[in-house]
C-alpha positions in Angstrom: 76.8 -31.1 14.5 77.2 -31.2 10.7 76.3 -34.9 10.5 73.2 -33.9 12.1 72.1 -31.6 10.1 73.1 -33.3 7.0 71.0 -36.7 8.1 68.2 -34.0 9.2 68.4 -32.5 5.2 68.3 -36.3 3.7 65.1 -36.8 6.1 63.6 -34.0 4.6 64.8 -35.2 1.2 63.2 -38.5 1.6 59.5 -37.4 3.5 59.3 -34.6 0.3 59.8 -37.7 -2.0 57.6 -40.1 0.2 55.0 -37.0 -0.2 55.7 -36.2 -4.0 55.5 -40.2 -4.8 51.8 -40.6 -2.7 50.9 -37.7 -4.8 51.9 -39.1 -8.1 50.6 -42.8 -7.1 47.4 -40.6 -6.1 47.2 -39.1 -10.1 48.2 -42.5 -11.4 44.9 -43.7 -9.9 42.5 -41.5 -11.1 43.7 -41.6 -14.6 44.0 -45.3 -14.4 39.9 -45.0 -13.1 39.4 -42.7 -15.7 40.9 -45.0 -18.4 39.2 -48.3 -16.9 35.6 -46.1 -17.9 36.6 -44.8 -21.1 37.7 -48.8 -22.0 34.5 -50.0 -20.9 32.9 -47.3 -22.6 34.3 -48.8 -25.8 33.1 -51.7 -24.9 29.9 -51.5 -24.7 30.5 -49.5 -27.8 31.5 -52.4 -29.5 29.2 -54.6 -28.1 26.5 -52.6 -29.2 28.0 -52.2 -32.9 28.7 -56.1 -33.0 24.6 -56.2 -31.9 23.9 -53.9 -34.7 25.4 -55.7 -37.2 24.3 -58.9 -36.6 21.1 -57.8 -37.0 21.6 -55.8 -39.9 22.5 -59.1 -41.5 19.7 -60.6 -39.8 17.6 -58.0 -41.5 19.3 -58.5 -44.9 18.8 -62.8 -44.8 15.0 -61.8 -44.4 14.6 -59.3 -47.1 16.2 -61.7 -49.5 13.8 -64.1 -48.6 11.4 -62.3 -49.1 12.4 -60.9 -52.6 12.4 -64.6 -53.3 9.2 -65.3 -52.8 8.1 -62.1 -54.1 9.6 -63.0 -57.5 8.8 -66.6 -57.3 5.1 -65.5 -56.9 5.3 -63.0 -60.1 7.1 -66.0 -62.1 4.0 -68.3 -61.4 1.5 -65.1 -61.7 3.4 -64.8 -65.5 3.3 -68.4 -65.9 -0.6 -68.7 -65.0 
């Protein structure tokens, strides 16, 4: 009757560990979800930033050309 009860207790033991592991697995999930967001958050972030500075220095290339021309115009204004 003791070995019963004693395989009845590890039963119990093993169905509370079956239930605290699905629970855990259950948590693991939504912060693994909520981590797979926040990374793709980032990026796009970065994407974005990348986007940004390429054409900040797209930006930059054709203000210099144009200061370029500006001042070659007011050399050949000068030289006229």
């Amino acid at each position: 009757m003791e070995a019963l009860r004693v395989l009845e207790q590890k039963i119990a033991d093993l169905v509370d560990m079956v239930r605290k592991t699905r629970a855990d697995n259950l948590r693991l999930e939504q912060e693994n979800t909520q981590l797979m967001t926040k990374l793709a958050a980032y990026a796009a972030d970065d994407q974005r930033r990348l986007q940004l500075a390429q054409e900040k220095e797209s930006t930059r290339s054709l203000v210099d050309g144009l200061i370029e021309r500006i001042n070659a115009l007011s050399e050949s204004e000068l030289q006229s």
